[in-house]
C-alpha positions as CSV (number, residue, x, y, z in Angstrom):
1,X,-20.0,-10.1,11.2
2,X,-21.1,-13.0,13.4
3,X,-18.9,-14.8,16.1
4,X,-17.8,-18.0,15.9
5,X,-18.3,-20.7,18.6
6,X,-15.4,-23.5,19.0
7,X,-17.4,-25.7,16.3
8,X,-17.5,-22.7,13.6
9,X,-13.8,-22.4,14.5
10,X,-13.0,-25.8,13.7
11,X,-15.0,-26.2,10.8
12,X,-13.2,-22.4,9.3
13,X,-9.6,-24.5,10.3
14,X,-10.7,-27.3,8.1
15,X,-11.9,-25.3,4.9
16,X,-8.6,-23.3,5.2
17,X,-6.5,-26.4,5.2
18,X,-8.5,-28.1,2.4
19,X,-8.2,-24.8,0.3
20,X,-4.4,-25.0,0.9
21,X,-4.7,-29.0,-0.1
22,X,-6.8,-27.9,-3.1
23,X,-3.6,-25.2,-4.4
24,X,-0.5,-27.3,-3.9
25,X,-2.1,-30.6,-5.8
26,X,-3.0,-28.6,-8.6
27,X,-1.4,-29.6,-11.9
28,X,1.4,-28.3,-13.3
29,X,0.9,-25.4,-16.0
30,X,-1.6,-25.9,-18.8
31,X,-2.6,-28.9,-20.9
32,X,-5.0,-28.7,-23.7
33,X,-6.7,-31.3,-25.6
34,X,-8.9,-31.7,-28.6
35,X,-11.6,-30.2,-31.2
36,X,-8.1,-28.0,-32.4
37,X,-8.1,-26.4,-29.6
38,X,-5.8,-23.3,-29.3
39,X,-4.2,-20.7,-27.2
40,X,-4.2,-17.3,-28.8
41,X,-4.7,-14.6,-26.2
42,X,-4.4,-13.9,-22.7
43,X,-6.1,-10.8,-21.1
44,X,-6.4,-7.9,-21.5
45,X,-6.8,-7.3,-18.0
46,X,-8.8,-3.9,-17.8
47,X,-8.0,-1.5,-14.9
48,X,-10.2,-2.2,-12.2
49,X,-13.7,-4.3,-11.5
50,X,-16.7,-3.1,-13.7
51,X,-14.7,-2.2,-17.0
52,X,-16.9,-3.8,-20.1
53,X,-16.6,-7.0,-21.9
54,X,-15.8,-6.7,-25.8
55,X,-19.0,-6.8,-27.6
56,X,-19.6,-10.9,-28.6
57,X,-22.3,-13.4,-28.7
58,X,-22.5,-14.1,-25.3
59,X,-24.2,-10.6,-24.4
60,X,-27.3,-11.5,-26.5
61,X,-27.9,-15.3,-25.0
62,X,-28.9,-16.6,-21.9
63,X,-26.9,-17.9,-19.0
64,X,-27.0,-21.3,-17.3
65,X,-25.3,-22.8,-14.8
66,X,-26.0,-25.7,-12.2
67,X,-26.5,-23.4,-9.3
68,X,-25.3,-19.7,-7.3
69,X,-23.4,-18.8,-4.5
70,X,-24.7,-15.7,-4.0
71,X,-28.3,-16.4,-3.0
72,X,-26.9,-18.5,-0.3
73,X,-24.3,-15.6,1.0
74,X,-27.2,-13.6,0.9
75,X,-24.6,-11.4,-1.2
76,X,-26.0,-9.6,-5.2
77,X,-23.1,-11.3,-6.9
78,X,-21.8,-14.7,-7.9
79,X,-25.2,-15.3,-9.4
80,X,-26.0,-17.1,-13.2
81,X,-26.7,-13.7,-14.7
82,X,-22.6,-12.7,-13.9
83,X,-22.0,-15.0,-16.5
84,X,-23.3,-12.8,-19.0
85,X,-23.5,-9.1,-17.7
86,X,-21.1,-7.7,-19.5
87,X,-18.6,-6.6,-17.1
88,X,-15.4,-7.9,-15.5
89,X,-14.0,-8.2,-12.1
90,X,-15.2,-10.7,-8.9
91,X,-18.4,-9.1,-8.2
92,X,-19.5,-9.5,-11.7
93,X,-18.5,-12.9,-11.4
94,X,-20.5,-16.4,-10.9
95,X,-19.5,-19.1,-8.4
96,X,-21.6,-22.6,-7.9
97,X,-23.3,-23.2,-4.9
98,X,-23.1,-25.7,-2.0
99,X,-26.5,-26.6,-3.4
100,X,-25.5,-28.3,-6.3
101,X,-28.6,-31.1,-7.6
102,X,-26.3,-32.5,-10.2
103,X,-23.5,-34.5,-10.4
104,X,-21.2,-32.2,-12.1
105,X,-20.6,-28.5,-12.1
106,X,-21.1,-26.6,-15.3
107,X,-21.9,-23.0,-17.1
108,X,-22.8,-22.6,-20.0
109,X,-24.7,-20.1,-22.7
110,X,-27.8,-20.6,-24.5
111,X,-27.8,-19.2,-27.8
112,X,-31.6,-20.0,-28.8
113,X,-33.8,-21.9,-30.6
114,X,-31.8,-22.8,-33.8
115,X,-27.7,-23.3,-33.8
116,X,-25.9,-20.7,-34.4
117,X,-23.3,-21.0,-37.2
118,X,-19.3,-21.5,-36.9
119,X,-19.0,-20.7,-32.9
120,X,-15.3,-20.9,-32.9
121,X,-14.0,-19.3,-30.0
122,X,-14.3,-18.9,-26.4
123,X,-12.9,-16.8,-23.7
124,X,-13.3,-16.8,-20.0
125,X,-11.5,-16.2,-16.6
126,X,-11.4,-15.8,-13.0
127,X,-10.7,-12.3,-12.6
128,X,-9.6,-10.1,-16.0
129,X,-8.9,-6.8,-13.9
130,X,-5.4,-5.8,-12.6
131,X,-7.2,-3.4,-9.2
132,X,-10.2,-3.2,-7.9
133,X,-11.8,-6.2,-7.0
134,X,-14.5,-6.2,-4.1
135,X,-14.2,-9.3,-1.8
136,X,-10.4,-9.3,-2.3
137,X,-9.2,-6.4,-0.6
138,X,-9.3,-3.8,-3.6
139,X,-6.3,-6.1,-5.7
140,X,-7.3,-9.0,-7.6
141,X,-9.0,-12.7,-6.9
142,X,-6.4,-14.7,-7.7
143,X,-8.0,-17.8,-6.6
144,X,-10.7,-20.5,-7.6
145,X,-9.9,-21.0,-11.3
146,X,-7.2,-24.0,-11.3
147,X,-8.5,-27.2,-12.3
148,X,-10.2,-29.3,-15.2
149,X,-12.6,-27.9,-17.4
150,X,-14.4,-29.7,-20.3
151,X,-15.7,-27.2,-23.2
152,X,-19.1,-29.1,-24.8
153,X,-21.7,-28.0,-27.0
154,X,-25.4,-28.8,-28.3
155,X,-27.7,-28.4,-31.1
156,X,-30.8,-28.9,-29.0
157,X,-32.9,-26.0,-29.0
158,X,-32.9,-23.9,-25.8
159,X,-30.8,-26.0,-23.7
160,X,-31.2,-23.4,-20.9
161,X,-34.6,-24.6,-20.3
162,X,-33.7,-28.5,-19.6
163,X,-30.4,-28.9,-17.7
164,X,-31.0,-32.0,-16.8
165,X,-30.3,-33.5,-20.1
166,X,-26.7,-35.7,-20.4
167,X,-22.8,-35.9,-22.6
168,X,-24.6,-38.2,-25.5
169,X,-21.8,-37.3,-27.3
170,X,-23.8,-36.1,-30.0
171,X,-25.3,-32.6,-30.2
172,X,-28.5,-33.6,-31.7
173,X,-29.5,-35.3,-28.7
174,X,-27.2,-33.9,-26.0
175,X,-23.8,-32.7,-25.1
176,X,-21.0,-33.4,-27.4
177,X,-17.2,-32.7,-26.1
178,X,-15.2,-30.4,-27.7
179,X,-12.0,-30.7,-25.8
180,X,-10.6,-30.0,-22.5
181,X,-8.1,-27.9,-20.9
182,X,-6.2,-28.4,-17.5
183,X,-5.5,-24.9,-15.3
184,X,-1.9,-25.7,-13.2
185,X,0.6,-23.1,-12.4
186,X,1.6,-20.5,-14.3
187,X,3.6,-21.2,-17.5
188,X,5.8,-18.1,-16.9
189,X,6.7,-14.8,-18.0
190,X,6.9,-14.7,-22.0
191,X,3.8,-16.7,-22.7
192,X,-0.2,-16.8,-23.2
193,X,-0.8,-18.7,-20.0
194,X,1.6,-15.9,-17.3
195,X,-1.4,-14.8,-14.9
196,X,-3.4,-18.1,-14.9
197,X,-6.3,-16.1,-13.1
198,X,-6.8,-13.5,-16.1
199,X,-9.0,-14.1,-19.2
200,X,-8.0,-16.4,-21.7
201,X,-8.9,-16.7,-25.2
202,X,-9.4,-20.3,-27.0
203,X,-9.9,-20.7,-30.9
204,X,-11.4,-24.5,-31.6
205,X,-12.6,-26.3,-34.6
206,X,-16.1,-24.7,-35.8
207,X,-19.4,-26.3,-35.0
208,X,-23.5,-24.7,-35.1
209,X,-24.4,-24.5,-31.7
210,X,-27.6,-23.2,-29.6
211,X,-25.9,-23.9,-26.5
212,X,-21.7,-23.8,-25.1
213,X,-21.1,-24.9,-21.7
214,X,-17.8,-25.3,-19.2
215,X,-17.9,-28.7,-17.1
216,X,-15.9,-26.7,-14.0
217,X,-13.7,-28.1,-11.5
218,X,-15.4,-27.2,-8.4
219,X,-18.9,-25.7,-6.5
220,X,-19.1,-24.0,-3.5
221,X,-17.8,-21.6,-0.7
222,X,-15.0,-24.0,-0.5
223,X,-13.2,-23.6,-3.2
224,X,-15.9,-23.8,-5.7
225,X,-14.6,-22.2,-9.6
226,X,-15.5,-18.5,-10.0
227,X,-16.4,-17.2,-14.3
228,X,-16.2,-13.9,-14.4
229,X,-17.6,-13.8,-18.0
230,X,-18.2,-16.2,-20.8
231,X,-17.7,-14.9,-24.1
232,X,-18.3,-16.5,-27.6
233,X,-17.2,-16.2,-31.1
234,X,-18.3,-16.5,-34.2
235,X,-14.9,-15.5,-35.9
236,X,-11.8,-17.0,-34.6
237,X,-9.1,-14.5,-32.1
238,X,-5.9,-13.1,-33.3
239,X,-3.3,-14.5,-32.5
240,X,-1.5,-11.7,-29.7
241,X,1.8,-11.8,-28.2
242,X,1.9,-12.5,-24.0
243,X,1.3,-8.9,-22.2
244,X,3.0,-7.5,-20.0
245,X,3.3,-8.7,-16.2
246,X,1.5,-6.0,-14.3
247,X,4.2,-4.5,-11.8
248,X,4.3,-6.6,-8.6
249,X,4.0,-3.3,-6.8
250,X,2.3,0.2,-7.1
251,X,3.4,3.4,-5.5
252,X,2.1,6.3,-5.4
253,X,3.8,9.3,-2.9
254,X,2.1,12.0,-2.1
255,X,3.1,15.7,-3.2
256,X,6.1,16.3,-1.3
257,X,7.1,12.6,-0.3
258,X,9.0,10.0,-1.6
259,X,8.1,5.9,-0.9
260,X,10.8,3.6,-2.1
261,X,11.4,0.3,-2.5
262,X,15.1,-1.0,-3.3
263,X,13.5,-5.3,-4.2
264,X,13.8,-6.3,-0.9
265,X,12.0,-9.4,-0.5
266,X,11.5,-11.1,3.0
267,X,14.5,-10.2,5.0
268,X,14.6,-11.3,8.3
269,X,12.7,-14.2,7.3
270,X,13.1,-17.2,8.9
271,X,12.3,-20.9,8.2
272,X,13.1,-22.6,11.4
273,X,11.7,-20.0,13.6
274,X,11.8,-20.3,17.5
275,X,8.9,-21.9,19.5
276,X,7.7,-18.5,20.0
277,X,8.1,-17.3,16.7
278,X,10.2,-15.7,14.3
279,X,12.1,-12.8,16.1
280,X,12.0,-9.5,14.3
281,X,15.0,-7.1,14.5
282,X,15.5,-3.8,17.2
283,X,13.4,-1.2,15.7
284,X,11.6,2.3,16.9
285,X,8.1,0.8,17.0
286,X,8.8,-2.5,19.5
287,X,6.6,-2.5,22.7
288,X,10.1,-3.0,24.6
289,X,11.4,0.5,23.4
290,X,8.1,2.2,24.8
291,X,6.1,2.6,21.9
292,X,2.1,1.8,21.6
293,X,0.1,-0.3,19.1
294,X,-3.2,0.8,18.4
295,X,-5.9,-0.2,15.5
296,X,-9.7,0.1,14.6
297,X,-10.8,-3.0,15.6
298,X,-9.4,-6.4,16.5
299,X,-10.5,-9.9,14.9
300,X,-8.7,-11.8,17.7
301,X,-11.7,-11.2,20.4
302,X,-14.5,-12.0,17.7
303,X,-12.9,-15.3,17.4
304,X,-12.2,-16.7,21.1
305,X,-8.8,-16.2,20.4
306,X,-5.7,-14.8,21.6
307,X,-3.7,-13.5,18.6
308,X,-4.9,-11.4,16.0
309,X,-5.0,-8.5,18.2
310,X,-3.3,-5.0,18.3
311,X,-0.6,-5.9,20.8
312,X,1.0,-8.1,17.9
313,X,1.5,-5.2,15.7
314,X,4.8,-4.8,17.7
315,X,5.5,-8.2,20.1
316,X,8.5,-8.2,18.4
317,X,7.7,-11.7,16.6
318,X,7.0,-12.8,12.9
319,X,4.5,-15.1,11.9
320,X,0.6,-15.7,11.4
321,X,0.2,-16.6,16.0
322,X,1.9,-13.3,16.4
323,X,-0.6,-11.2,13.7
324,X,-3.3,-8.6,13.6
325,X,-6.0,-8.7,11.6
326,X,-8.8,-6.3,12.0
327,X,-11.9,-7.0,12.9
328,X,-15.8,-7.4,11.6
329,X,-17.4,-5.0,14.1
330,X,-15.1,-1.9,12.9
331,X,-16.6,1.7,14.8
332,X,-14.2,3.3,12.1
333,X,-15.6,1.7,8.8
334,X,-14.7,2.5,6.5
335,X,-11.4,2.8,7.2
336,X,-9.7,0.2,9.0
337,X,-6.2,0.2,9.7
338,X,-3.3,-0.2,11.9
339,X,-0.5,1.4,13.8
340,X,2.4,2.7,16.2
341,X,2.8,5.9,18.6
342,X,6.6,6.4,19.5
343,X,7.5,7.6,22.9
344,X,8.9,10.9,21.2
345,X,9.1,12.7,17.9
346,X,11.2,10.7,15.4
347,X,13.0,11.4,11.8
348,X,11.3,8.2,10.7
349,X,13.6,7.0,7.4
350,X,12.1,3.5,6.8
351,X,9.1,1.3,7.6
352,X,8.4,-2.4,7.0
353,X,5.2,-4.8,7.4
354,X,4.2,-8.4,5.8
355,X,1.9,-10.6,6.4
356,X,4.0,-14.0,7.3
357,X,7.2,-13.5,7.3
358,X,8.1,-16.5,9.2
359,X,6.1,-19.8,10.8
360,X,5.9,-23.2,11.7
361,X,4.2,-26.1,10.5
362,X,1.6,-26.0,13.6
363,X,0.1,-22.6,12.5
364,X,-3.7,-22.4,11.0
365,X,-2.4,-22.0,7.8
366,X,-0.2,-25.1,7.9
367,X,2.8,-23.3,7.5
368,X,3.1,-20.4,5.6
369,X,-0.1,-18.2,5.6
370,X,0.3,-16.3,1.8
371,X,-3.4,-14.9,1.8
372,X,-4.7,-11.7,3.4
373,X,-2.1,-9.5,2.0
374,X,-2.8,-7.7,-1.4
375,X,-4.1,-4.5,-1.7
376,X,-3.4,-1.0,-1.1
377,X,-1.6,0.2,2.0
378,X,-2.1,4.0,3.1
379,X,1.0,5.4,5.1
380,X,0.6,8.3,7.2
381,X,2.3,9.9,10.0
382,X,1.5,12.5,12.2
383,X,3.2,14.8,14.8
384,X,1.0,15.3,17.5
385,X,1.6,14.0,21.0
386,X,0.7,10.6,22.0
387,X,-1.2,9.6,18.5
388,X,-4.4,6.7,18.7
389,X,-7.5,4.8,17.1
390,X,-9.1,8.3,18.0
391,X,-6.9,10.8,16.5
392,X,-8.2,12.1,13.1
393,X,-7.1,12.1,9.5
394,X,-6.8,16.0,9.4
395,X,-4.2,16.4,6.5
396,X,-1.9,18.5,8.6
397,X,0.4,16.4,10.5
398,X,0.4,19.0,13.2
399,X,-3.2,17.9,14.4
400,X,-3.5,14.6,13.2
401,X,-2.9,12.5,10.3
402,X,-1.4,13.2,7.5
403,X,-0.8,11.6,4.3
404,X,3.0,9.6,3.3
405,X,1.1,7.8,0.3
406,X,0.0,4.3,-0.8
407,X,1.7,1.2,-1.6
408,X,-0.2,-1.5,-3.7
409,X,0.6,-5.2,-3.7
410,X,-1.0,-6.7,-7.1
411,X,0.3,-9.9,-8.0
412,X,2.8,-12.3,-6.7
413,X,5.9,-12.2,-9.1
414,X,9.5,-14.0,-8.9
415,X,10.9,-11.2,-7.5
416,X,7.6,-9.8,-5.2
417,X,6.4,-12.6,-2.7
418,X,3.3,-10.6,-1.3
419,X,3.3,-12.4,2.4
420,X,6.6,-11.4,3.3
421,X,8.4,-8.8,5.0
422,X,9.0,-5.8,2.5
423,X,10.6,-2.7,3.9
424,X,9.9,0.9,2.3
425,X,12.2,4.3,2.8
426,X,10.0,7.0,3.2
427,X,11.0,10.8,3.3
428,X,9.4,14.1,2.9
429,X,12.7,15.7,0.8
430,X,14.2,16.2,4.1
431,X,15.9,12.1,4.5
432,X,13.0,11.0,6.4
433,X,9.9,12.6,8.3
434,X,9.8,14.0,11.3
435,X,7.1,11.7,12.9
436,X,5.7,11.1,16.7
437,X,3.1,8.1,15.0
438,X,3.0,5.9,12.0
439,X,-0.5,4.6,10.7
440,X,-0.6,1.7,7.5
441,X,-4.7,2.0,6.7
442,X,-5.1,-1.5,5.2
443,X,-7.3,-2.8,2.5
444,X,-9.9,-4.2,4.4
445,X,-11.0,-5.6,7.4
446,X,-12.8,-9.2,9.4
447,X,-13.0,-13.0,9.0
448,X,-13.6,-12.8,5.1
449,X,-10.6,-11.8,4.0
450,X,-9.3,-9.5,6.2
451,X,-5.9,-7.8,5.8
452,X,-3.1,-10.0,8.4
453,X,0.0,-7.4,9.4
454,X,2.4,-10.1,11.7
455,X,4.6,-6.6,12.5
456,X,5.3,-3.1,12.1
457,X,8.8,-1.9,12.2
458,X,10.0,1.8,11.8
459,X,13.5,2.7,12.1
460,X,15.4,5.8,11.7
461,X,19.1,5.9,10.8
462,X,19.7,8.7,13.6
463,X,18.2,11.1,15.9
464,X,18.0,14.7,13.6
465,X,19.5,17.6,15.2
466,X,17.5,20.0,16.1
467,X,19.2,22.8,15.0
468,X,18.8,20.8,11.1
469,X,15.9,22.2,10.1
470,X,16.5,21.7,6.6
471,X,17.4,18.0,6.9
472,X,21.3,18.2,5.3
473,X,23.0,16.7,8.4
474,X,24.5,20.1,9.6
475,X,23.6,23.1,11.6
476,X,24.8,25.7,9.6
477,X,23.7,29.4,8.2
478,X,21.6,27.7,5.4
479,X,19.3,26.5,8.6
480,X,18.9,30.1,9.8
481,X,18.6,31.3,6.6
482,X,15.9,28.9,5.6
483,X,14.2,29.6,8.7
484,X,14.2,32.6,8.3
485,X,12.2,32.4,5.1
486,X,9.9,30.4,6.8
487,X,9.0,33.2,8.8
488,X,8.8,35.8,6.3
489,X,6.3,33.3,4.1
490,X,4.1,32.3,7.4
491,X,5.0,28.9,6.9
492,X,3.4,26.0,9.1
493,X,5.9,23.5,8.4
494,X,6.5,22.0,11.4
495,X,10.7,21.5,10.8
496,X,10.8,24.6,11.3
497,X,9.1,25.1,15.1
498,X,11.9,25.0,17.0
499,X,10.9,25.8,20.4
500,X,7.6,23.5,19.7
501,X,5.1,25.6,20.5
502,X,2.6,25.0,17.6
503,X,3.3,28.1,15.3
504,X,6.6,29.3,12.8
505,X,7.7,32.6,14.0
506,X,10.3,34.8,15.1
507,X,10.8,33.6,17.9
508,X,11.5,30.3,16.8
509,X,14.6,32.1,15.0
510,X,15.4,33.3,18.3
511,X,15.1,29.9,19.8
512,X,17.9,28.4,17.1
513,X,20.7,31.2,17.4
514,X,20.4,31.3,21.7
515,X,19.2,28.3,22.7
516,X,20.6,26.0,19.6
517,X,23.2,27.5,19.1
518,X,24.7,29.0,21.8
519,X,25.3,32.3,19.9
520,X,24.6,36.0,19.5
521,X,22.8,37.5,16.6
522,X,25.6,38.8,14.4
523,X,27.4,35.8,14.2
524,X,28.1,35.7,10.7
525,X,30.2,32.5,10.6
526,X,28.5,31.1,13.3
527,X,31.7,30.4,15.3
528,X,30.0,30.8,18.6
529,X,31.4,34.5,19.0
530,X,30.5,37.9,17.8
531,X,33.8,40.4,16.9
532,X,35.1,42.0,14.3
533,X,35.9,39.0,12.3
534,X,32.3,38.7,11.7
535,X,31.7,42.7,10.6
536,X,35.1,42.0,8.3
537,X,33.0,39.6,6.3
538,X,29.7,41.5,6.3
539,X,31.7,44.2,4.8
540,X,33.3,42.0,2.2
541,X,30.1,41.2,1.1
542,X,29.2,44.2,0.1
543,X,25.1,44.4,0.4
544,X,24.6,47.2,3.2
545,X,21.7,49.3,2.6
546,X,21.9,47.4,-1.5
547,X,18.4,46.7,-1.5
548,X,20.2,42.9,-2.7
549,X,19.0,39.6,-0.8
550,X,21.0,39.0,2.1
551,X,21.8,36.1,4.6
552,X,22.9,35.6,7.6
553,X,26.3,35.6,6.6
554,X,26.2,38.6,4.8
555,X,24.6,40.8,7.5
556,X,21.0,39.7,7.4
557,X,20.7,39.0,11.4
558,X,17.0,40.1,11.9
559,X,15.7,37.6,9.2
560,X,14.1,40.3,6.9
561,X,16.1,39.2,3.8
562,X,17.9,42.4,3.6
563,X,21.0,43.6,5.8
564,X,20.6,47.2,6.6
565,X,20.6,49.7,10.0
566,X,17.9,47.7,11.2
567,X,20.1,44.5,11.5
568,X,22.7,46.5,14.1
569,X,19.3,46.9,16.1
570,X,19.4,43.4,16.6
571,X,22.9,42.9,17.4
572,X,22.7,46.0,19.5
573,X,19.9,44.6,21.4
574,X,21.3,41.0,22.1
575,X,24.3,42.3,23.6
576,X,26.6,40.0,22.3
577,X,29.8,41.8,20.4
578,X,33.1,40.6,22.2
579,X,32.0,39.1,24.7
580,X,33.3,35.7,23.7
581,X,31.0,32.6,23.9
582,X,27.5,32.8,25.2
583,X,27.6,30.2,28.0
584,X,30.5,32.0,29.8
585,X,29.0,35.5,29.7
586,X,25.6,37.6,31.2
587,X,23.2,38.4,27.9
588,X,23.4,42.4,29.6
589,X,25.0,44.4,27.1
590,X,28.2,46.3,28.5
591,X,29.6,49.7,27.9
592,X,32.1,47.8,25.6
593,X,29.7,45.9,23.5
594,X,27.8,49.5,22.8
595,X,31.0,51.3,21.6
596,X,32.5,48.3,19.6
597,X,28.8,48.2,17.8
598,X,29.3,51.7,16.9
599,X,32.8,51.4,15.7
600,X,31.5,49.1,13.8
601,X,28.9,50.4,12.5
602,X,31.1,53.4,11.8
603,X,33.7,51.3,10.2
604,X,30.9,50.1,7.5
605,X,30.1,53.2,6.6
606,X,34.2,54.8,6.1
607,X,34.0,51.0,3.9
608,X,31.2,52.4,2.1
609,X,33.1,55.7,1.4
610,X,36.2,54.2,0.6
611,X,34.2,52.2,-2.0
C-alpha cells in the first residue's frame, strides 16, 4: 500500500464523488429495445467466486475486448481472457482500461472463421456469485454494471483479429445492431431484473454470427463496466420465474452461542446531525466510561489524515469523520480487525456497529458514505485482563480470544440498509457473555476497499451477580448445585470461577456458600442460617446413605452428588449449626454446634429406623 501525498488525496476525493455522480444519475430500472429482445432469466447466482459457467459457445471462441484493467493494476484479473474463462465472480471478471485507443468501449466473442448458425441468446453480468468475491471484501461487487449497452454482431471472419473495423450496419461488412438494453435500478422483488448486478439471460431474434460483442457503458478504474462472463447460445433460454432474494443477512453462531438480530435497521440514526457529528447513545464501550479502542492497523496515518483511526471506534460519534478503517500496512494480515477492552468483566447482552450511520453533506462521501461495509464480521470476546491488538486468538476465552460467531452482510434489501447502524444480541445460553473485551475481525482492510466501522457500542442490560453462575437472575441452590457439577466434571468454564483465580475447583464452592453467600455449609434452604429446619428437610427427602443423586437441598453439602456421613464432615467442620447468621458470629465451632450436629445426626438415623 503506498501513501498518498495531498494531490493523490485530492485526485482519490474526486473519483469518489464522480463514482457517487455516476450511481444516482443512472436510469431508472431496465429498458430493452429491439432484434425481439427478451428477458427470460436472471441468475443463478452460484455460492461464491470460482463456481463454473454452464457449458455454451462462448468457452470454445476467443475473447475481445478494447482493452484490460488488470495489466495496468499490475493485478492477474480484469484481463480479456475473464471474458471467457469459464468461471464466475470479480476476479474472473474483465474491466476496460484507462488505456482505451478507441472511441467506444466494447467486448465481444469471436466465434471463427465462418458464422455460426442461429446464435440466439446471451447472458452476462457483473458479478453472478452471492459470497466470495476478492476485491470486495469476501460479499459481492455490486458495482460497475449500470448503464447502456448495445448487443451487435458480424459475419466477418475472425473479427478478433481486426478491431478496428466500424457499426456498417451490415454484418457482411461490419457490425450490425441487434438491440440495446439500459441497466437502472432494480425492478424489485418478484421479477427477472431484482439484483441488477447478477447474470442475466437475453433471448433475441436468430442471426449466423462469427463474432457478438457488448458496446459498454464505461472504461477504467473509475467506474469503468466489469463482465464477469459472456455466454452464448445457440438454442434460446427457458423462460424461469425471478429467484429468490438472497437473505440480506447471514449468521452463523458458534457451538454454544446464539447471534440475533430482531430487523433493526439504523437506529440512532440521524439526518441533521450536530457539527461534530451524529451522537451515539451511553454504552459499555465509550472512551468516557473508561474503556480502550484498539485495532491492527489504522488507515487514517497512511493518508495525512486525522480520522480513520482507532480512537473513533468509541468517540462516541456517528458518521464517516468519526470512522476507522484499517490500514494497508497491516503487521496482523491476515486478519484485520477491530475492537474494545472494558475497564472490568462484563455480561455483555448486545453489540452494534455500521458503517455511516449518520453525516453531513461536507463529508468525502458527499453525504452518506454506503460503501465499505459488506462482508463477514467475526465476533469474539474474551475474558482476560486488559485485552489488545496483541492478545491472541486462542479459542479459550480465558487466555485470549474466543469465538461469538460471524455475521454476513450480502446485499442491500428494503428492509437491510448495509451502512447503517445494526445492533446484534449475543449470548452464550446464559443471557449474554461474560466478557472483559469485544473484537469484530472485519472483511478486509486499506485504501481499496477497506472495511469503515464509524462505532462500536456494547451494552449489557445489568451487572450479573456473582453468585448467578448459571445465568437465571437468582442466586439460589441450582447455582451451588451446578457448580458443584462443574467441579466433579473438571470443568474450565469460566462462570463458574468464583473467586477468579484461573481454575474450577472446590474451592470455588467454598468461595460461593462463605464469601457469596454469607452462609454455612448445611444450609439447605439457603436462608442464611443452619438449624434444625434445614436437617427437617434433609430428612424429608429421604436420600441418606440411598446411593440416589443428591443436592444441596437434599443433604448434598460437600458437592460429591450424594448425601451421606461424609456431608456432616463438612458441616461439622464449618462450624456453622445454630449459630445464626454468618456475619454476626466467629467461624470457631462451639461445644454447642458439636452436640446439635450429633443430635442431628442421631435424629437421621432414629428417622431411618422409624422408616
Amino acid at each position: 500500500m503506498f501513501n498518498m501525498n495531498s494531490g493523490q488525496r485530492l485526485w482519490y476525493l474526486v473519483i469518489v464523488l464522480a463514482l457517487n455522480l455516476l450511481v444516482s444519475t443512472a436510469s431508472a430500472q431496465l429498458s430493452i429495445d429491439g432484434g425481439g429482445l427478451l428477458l427470460v432469466q436472471e441468475g443463478p447466482a452460484v455460492n461464491m467466486g470460482g463456481d463454473p459457467v454452464p457449458e455454451n459457445l462462448s468457452l470454445g471462441g476467443t475473447a475481445f475486448a478494447t482493452s484490460e484493467l488488470g495489466p495496468e493494476l499490475g493485478i492477474d484479473y480484469h484481463y480479456i481472457e475473464n471474458l471467457n474463462d469459464g468461471f464466475y465472480g470479480n476476479e474472473y471478471s474483465w474491466i476496460g482500461g484507462d488505456d482505451n485507443p478507441f472511441f467506444e468501449t466494447f467486448a465481444g466473442i469471436d466465434l471463427g472463421a465462418t458464422p455460426h448458425a442461429n446464435v440466439q441468446s446471451i447472458a452476462f453480468g457483473r458479478s453472478n456469485v452471492l459470497s466470495g468475491d476478492n476485491g470486495c471484501g469476501g460479499a459481492v461487487c455490486l458495482d460497475r454494471h449500470l448503464g447502456f449497452y448495445t448487443l451487435e454482431y458480424t459475419q466477418v471472419p475472425n473479427p478478433s483479429f481486426d478491431l478496428d473495423f466500424d457499426t456498417t450496419g451490415n454484418p457482411v461488412t461490419g457490425w450490425a445492431e441487434i438491440g440495446t438494453l439500459e441497466y437502472g435500478e432494480s425492478d424489485g422483488l418478484g421479477t427477472n431484473y431484482n439484483n441488477t448486478w447478477q447474470r442475466h439471460r437475453y433471448n433475441f431474434d436468430p442471426v449466423d454470427a462469427t463474432g457478438i460483442r457488448l458496446i459498454v457503458p464505461g472504461t477504467g478504474i473509475g467506474g469503468g463496466t466489469a463482465i464477469d462472463e459472456i455466454e452464448l447460445y445457440d438454442v434460446p433460454g427457458e423462460f424461469t420465474p425471478p429467484p429468490p432474494p438472497p437473505p440480506a443477512i447471514n449468521i452463523q453462531a458458534a457451538q454454544g452461542f446464539s447471534i440475533d438480530w430482531d430487523g433493526n435497521d439504523g437506529e440512532f440514526f440521524d439526518s441533521e446531525p450536530p457539527p461534530d457529528g451524529a451522537i451515539v447513545p451511553d454504552n459499555l464501550a465509550l472512551a468516557d466510561n473508561g474503556s480502550d479502542a484498539f485495532s491492527s492497523s489504522d488507515l487514517g496515518p497512511e493518508l495525512g489524515i486525522d480520522f480513520h483511526v482507532v480512537e473513533n471506534l468509541n468517540d462516541g460519534f456517528y458518521g464517516n469523520a468519526n470512522s476507522w478503517i484499517g490500514g494497508g500496512d497491516n503487521p496482523f494480515d491476515p486478519d484485520a480487525f477491530a475492537g474494545i477492552a472494558l475497564p472490568e468483566q462484563q455480561r455483555i447482552t448486545r453489540v452494534a456497529w455500521g458503517r455511516d450511520n449518520g453525516n453531513d453533506v461536507t463529508d468525502a462521501c458527499g453525504g452518506q458514505c454506503s460503501d465499505r461495509s459488506f462482508g463477514t464480521y467475526l465476533l469474539q470476546f474474551t475474558q482476560v485482563d486488559s485485552p489488545n491488538e496483541d492478545t491472541g486468538a486462542t479459542g479459550d476465552a480465558s487466555t485470549g480470544w474466543q469465538d461469538i460467531g460471524e455475521v454476513t452482510y450480502s446485499v442491500r434489501r428494503e428492509d437491510f440498509t448495509e451502512y447503517l447502524r445494526h445492533e446484534f444480541a449475543v449470548s452464550d445460553g446464559t443471557g449474554g457473555v461474560l466478557a472483559t473485551g469485544l473484537r469484530i475481525v472485519v472483511p478486509t482492510t486499506g485504501l481499496g476497499g477497506g472495511t469503515a466501522i464509524d462505532e462500536i457500542e456494547i451494552y449489557a442490560d445489568a451487572v450479573a451477580n456473582p453468585c448467578d453462575v448459571n445465568g437465571d437472575g437468582v442466586c439460589d441452590v441450582n447455582d451451588i448445585d451446578d457448580l458443584s457439577e462443574a467441579v466433579r466434571n473438571g470443568s474450565v468454564d469460566s462462570r463458574f470461577d468464583t473467586n477468579k483465580d484461573g481454575s474450577v475447583n472446590i474451592a470455588d464452592r467454598d468461595f460461593w456458600i462463605v464469601d457469596l453467600m454469607n452462609t454455612w455449609s448445611g444450609d439447605s434452604n439457603l436462608d442464611n442460617e443452619f438449624n434444625s429446619t434445614d436437617f427437617v428437610i434433609v430428612f424429608q427427602a429421604e436420600s441418606f446413605e440411598t446411593g440416589e443423586p443428591a443436592t444441596w437441598g437434599t443433604g448434598d453439602w460437600n458437592g460429591d452428588g450424594a448425601f451421606d456421613s461424609s456431608d456432616f464432615v463438612t458441616a461439622f467442620i464449618a462450624g456453622g449449626y445454630e449459630q445464626g447468621q454468618r456475619a454476626a458470629v466467629a467461624a470457631v465451632p462451639e461445644p454447642s454446634s458439636l452436640i446439635g450436629l450429633a443430635i442431628g445426626a442421631l435424629a437421621l438415623g432414629l428417622w431411618r429406623r422409624r422408616k
